[in-house]
TORPA-4810 file (N, C-alpha, C, O; in nm, 3 decimals):
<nodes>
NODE_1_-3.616_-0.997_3.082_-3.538_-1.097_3.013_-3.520_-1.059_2.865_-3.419_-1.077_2.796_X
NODE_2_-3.648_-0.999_2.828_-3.616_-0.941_2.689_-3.523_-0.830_2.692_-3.416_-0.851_2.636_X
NODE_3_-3.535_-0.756_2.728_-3.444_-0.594_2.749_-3.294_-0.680_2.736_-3.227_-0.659_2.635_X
NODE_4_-3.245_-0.774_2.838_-3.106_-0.805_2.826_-3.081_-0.894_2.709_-2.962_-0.897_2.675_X
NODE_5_-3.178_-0.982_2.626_-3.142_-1.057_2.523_-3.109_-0.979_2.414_-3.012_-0.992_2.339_X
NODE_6_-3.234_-0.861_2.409_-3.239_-0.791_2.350_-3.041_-0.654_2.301_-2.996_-0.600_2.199_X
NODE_7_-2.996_-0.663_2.449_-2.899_-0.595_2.473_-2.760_-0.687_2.451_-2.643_-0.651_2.461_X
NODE_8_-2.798_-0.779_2.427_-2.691_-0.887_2.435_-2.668_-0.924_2.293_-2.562_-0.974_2.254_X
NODE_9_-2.775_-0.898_2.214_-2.762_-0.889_2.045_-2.672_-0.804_2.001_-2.570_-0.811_1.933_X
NODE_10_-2.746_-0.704_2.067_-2.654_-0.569_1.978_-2.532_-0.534_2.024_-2.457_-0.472_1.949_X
NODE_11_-2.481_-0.577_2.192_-2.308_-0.613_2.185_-2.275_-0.696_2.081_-2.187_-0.659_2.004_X
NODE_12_-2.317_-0.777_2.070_-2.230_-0.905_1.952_-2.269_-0.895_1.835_-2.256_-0.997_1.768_X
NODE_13_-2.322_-0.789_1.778_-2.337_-0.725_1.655_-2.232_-0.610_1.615_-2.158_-0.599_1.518_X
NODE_14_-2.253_-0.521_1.737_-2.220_-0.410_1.716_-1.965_-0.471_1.769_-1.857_-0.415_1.753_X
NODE_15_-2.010_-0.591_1.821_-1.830_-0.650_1.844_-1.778_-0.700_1.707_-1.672_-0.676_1.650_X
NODE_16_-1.914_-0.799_1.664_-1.876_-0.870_1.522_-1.846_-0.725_1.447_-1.737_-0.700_1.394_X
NODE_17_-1.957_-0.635_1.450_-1.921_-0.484_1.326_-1.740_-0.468_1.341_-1.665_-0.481_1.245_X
NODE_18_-1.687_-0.433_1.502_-1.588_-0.395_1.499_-1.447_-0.441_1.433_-1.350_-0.373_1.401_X
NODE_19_-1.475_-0.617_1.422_-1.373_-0.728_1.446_-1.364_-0.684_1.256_-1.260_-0.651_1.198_X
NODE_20_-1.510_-0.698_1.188_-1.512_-0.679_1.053_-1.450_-0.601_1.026_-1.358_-0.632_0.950_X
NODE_21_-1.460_-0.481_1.062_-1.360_-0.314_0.985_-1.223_-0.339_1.040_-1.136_-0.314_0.956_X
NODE_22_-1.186_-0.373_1.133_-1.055_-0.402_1.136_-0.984_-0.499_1.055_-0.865_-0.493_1.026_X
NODE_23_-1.103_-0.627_1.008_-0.994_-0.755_0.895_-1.017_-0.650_0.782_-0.929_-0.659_0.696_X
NODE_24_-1.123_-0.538_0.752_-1.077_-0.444_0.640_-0.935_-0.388_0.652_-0.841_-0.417_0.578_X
NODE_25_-0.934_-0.317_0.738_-0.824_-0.217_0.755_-0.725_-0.284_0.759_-0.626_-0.216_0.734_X
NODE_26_-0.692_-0.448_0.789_-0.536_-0.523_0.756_-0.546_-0.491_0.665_-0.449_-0.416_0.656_X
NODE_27_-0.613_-0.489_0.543_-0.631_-0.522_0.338_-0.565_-0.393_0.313_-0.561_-0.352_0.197_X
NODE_28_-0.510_-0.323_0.413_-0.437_-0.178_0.321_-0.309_-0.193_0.404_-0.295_-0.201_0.526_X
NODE_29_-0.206_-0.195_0.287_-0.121_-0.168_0.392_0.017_-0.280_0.304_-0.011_-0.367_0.221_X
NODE_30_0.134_-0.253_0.343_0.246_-0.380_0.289_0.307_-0.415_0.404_0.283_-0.349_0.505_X
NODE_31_0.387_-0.513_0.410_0.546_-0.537_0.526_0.612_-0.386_0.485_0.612_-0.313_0.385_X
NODE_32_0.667_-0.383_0.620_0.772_-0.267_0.628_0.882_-0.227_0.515_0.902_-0.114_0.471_X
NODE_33_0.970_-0.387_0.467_1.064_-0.404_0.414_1.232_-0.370_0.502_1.266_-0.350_0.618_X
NODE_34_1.264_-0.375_0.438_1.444_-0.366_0.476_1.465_-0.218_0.541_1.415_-0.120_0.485_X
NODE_35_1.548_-0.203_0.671_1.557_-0.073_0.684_1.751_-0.060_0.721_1.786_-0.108_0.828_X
NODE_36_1.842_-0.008_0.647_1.959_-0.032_0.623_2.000_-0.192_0.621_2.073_-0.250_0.701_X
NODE_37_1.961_-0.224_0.554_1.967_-0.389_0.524_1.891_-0.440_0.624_1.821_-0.513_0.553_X
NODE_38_1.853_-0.455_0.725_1.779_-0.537_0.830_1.631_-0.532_0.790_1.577_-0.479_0.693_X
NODE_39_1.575_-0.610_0.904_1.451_-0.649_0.937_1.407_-0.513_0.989_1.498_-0.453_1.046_X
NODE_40_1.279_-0.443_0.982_1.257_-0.348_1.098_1.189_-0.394_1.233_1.109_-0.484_1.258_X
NODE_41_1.245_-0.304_1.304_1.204_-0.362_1.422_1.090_-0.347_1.493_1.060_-0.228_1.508_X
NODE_42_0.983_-0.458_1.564_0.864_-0.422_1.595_0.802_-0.318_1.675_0.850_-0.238_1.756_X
NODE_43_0.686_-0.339_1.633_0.576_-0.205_1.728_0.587_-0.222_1.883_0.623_-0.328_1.933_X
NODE_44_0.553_-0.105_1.960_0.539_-0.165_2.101_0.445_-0.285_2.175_0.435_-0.339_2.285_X
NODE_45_0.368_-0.293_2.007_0.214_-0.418_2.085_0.290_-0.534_2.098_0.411_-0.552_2.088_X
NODE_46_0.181_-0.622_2.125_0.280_-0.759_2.144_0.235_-0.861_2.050_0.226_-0.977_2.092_X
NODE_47_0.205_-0.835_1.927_0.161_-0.893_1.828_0.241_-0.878_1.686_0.208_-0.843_1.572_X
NODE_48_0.383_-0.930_1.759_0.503_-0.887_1.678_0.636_-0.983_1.688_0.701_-0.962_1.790_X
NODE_49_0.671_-1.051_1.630_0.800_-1.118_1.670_0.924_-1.071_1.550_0.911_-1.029_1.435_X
NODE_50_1.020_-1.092_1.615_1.138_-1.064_1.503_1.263_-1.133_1.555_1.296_-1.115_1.672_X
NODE_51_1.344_-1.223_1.464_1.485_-1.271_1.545_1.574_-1.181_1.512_1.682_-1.198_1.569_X
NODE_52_1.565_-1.030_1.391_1.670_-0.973_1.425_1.767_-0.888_1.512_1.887_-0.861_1.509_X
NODE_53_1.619_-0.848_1.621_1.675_-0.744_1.725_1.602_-0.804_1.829_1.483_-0.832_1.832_X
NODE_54_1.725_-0.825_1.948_1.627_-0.865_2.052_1.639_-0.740_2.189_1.718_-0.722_2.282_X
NODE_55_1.519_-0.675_2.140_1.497_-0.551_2.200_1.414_-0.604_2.403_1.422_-0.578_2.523_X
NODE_56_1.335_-0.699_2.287_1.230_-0.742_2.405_1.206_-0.902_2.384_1.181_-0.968_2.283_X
NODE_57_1.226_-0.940_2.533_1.245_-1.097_2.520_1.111_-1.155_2.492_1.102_-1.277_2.475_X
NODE_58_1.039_-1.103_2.487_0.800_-1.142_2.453_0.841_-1.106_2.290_0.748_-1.149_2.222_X
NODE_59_0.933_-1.050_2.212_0.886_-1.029_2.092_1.021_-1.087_2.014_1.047_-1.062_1.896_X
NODE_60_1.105_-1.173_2.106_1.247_-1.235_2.050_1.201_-1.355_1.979_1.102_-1.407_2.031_X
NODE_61_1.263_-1.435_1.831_1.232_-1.556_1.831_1.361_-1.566_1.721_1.393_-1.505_1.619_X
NODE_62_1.419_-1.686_1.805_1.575_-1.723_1.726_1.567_-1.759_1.598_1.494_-1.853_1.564_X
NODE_63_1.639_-1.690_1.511_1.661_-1.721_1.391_1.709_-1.854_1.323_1.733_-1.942_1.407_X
NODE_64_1.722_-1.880_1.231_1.680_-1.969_1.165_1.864_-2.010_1.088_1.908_-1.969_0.981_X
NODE_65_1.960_-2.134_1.227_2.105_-2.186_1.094_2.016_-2.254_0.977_1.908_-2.312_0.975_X
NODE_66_2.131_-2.211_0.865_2.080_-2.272_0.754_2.223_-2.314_0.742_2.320_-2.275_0.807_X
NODE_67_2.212_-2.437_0.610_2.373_-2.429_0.561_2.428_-2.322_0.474_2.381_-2.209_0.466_X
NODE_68_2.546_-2.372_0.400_2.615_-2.284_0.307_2.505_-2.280_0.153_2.573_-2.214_0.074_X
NODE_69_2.452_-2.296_0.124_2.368_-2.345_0.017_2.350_-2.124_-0.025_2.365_-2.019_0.037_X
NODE_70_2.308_-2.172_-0.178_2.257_-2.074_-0.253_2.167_-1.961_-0.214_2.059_-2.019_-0.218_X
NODE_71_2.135_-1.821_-0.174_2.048_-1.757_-0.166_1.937_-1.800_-0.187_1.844_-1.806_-0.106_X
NODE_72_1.940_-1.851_-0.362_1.878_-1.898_-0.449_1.823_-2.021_-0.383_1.706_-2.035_-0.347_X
NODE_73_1.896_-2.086_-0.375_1.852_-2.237_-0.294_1.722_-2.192_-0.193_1.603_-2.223_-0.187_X
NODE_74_1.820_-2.094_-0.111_1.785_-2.104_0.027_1.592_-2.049_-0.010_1.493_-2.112_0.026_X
NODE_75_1.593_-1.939_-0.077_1.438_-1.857_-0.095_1.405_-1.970_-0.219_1.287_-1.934_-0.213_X
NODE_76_1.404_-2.036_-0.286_1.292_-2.156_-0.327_1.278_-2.265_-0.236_1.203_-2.348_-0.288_X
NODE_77_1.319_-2.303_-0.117_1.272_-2.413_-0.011_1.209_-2.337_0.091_1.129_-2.385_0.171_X
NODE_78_1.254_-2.188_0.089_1.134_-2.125_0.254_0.997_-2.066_0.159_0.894_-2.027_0.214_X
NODE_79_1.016_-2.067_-0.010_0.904_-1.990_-0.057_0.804_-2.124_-0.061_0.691_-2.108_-0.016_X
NODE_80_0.841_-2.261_-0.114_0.769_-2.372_-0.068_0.713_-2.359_0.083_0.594_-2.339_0.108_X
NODE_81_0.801_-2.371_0.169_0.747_-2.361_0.275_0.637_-2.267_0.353_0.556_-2.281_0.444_X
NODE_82_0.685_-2.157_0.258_0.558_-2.038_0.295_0.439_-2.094_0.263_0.350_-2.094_0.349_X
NODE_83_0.407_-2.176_0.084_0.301_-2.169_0.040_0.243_-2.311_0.071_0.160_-2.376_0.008_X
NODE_84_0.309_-2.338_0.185_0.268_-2.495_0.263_0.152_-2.458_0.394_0.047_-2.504_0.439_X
NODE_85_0.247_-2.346_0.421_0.198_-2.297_0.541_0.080_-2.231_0.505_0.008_-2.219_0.604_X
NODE_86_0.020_-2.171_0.380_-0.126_-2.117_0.359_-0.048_-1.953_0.344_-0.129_-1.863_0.367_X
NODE_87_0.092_-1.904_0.310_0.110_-1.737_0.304_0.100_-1.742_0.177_0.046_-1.833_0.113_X
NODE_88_0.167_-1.614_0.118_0.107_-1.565_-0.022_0.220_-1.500_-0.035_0.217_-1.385_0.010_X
NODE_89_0.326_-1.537_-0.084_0.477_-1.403_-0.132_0.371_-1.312_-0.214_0.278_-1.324_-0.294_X
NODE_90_0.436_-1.226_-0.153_0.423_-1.095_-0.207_0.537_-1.010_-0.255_0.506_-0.939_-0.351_X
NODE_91_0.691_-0.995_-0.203_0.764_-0.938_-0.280_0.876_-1.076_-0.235_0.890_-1.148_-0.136_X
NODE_92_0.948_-1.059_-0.379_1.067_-1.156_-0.360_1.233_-1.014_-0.416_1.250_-0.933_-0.507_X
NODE_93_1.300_-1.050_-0.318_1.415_-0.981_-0.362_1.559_-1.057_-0.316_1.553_-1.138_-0.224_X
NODE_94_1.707_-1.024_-0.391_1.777_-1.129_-0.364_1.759_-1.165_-0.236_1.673_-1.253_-0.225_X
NODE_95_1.809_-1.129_-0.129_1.829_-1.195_0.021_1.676_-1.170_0.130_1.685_-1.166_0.253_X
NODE_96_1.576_-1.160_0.074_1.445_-1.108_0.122_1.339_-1.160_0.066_1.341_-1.175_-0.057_X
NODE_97_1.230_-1.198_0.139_1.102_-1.208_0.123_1.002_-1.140_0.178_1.018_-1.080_0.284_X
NODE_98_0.907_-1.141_0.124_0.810_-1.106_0.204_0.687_-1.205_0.177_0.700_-1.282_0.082_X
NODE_99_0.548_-1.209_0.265_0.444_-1.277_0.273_0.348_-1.246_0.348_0.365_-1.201_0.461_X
NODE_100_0.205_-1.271_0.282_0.116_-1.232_0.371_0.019_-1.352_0.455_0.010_-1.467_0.410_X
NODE_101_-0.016_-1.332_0.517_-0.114_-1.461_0.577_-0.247_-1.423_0.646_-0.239_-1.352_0.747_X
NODE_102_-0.381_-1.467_0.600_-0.522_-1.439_0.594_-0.562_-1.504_0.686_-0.561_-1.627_0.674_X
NODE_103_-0.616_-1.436_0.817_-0.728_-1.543_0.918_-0.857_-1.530_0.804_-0.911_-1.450_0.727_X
NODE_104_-0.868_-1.747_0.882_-1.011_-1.760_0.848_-1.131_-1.688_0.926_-1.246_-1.732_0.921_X
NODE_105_-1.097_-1.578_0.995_-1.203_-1.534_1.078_-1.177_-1.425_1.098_-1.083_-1.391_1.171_X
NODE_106_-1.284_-1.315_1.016_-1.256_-1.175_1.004_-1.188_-1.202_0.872_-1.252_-1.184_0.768_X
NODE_107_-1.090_-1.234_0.870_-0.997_-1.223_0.766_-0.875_-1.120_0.807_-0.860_-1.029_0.725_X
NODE_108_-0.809_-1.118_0.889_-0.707_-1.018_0.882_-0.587_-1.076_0.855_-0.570_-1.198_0.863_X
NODE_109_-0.455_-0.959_0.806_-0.376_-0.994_0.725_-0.242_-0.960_0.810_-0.222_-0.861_0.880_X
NODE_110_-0.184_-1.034_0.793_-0.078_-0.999_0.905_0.086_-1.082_0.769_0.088_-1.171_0.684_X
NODE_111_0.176_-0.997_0.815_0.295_-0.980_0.734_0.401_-1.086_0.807_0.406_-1.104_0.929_X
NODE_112_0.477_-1.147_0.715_0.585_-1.220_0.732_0.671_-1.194_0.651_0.644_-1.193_0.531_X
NODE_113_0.829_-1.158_0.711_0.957_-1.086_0.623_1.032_-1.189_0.723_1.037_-1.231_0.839_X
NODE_114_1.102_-1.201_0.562_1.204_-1.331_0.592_1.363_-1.253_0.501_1.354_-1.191_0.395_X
NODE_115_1.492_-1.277_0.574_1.601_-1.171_0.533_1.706_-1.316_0.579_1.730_-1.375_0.684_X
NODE_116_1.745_-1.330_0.446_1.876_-1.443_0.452_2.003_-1.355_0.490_2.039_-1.270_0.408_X
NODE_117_2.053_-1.365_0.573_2.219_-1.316_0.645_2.305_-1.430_0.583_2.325_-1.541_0.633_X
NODE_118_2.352_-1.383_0.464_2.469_-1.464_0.400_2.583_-1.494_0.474_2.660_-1.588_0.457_X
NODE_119_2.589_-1.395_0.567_2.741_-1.385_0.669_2.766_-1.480_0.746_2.866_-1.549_0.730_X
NODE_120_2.649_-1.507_0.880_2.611_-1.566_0.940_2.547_-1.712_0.892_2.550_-1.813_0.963_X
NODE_121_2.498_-1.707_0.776_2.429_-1.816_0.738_2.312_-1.838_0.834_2.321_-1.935_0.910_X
NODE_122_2.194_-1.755_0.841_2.053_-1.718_0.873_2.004_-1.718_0.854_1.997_-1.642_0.757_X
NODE_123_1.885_-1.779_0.883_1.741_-1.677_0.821_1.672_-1.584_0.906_1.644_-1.638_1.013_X
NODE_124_1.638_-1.481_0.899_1.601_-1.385_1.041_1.461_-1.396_0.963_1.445_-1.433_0.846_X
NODE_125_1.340_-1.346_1.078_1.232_-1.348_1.039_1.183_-1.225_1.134_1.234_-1.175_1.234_X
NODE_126_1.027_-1.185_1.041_0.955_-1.070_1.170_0.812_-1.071_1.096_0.778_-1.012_0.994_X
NODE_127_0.745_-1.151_1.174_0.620_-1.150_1.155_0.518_-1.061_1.245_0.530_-1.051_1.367_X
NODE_128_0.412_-0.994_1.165_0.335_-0.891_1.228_0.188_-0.893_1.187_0.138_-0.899_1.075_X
NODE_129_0.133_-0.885_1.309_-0.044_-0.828_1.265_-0.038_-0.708_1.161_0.054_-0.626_1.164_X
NODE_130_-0.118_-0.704_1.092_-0.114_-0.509_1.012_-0.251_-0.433_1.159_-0.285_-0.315_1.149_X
NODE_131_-0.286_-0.486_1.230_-0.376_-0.432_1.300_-0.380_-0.458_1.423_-0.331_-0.566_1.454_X
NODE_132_-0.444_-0.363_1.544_-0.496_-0.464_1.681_-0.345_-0.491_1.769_-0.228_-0.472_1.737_X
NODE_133_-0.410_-0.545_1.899_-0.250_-0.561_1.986_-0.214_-0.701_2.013_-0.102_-0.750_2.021_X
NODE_134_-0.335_-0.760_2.027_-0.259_-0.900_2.068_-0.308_-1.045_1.929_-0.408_-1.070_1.861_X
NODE_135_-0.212_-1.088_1.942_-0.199_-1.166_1.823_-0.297_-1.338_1.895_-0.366_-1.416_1.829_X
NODE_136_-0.268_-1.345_2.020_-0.239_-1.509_2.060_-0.142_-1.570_2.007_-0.178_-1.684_1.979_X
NODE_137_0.005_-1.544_1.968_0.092_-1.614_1.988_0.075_-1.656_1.821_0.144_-1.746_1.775_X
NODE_138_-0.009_-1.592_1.745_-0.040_-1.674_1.608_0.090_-1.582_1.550_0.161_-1.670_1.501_X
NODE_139_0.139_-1.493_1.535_0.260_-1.500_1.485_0.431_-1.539_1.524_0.536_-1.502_1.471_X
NODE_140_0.410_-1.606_1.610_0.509_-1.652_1.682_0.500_-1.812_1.631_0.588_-1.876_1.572_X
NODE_141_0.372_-1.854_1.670_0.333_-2.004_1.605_0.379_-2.005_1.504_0.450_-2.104_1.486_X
NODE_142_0.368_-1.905_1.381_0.322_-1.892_1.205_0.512_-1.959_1.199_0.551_-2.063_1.145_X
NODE_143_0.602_-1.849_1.278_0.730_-1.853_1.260_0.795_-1.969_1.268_0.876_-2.006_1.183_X
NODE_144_0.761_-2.037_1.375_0.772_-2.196_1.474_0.772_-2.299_1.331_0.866_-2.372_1.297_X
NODE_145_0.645_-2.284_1.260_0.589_-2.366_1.220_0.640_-2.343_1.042_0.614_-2.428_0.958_X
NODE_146_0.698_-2.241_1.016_0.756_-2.210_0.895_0.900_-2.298_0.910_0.944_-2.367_0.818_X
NODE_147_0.988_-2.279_1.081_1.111_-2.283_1.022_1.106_-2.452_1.037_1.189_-2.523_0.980_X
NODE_148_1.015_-2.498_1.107_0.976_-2.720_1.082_0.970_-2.755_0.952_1.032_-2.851_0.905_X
NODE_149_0.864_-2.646_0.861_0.847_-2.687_0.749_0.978_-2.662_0.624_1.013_-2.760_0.558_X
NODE_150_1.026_-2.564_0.608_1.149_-2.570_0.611_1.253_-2.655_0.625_1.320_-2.675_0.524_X
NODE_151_1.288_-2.715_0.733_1.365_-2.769_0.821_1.322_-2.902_0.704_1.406_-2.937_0.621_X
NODE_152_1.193_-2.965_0.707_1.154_-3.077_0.661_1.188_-3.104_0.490_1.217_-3.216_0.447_X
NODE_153_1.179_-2.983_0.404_1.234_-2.991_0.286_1.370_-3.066_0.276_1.463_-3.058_0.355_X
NODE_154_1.361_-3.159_0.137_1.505_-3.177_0.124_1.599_-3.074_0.090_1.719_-3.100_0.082_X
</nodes>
């Protein structure tokens, strides 16, 4: 009984060690950014969503009508909304954002890029783990729950 308690420590030591160096290894690293004006498009894991390319229907999530309103307008009501939601802008540029967002556990850092389509009147989004394959749906949620808060601004 000892031998397996004993063995049962040092899995969940040696799992917690692993889970730790990986919320390190998010801490290096930026969003992709713009790649010929767009969003880039995600990794093969599935801990990836994007509404600008719908390559794969597990990593599709519909973008975001907005009205006719200001660029300007538009990135001071989603940058509120980011810092509602608990992200952290990290780069602001005219029709682009970017943001990061910290689990309380481990701590890993996973990227949110937000790209206003003036044309269309859009907001496209592509949120990503920086690490690891499966998310649980937490960047798909993060997106869900950005474009409500959003949505809820006057």
């Amino acid at each position: 009984m000892k031998k397996i308690l004993m063995t049962l420590s040092v899995l969940l030591l040696v799992t917690l060690g692993f889970f730790g160096f990986l919320g390190q290894q998010s801490k290096s690293g930026s969003a992709p950014g713009l790649l010929a004006g767009k969003l880039h498009p995600c990794p093969t894991t599935p801990n990836c969503v994007n509404s600008e390319l719908h390559l794969d229907a597990a990593q599709y999530i519909e973008p975001l009508a907005i009205t006719s309103e200001t660029s300007a307008a538009v990135l001071a009501n989603i940058e509120i909304a980011i810092a509602d939601s608990g992200g952290v802008i990290t780069t602001r540029q005219k029709n682009y954002l970017a943001a990061t967002y910290r689990s309380s556990l481990f701590g890993f850092i996973d990227d949110l890029e937000i790209r206003i389509d003036t044309e269309q009147h859009q907001l496209h989004f592509r949120s990503a783990s920086r690490v690891g394959k499966s998310d649980f749906g937490a960047n798909r949620k993060r997106v869900e729950k950005l474009k409500a808060g959003y949505l809820k601004l006057p």
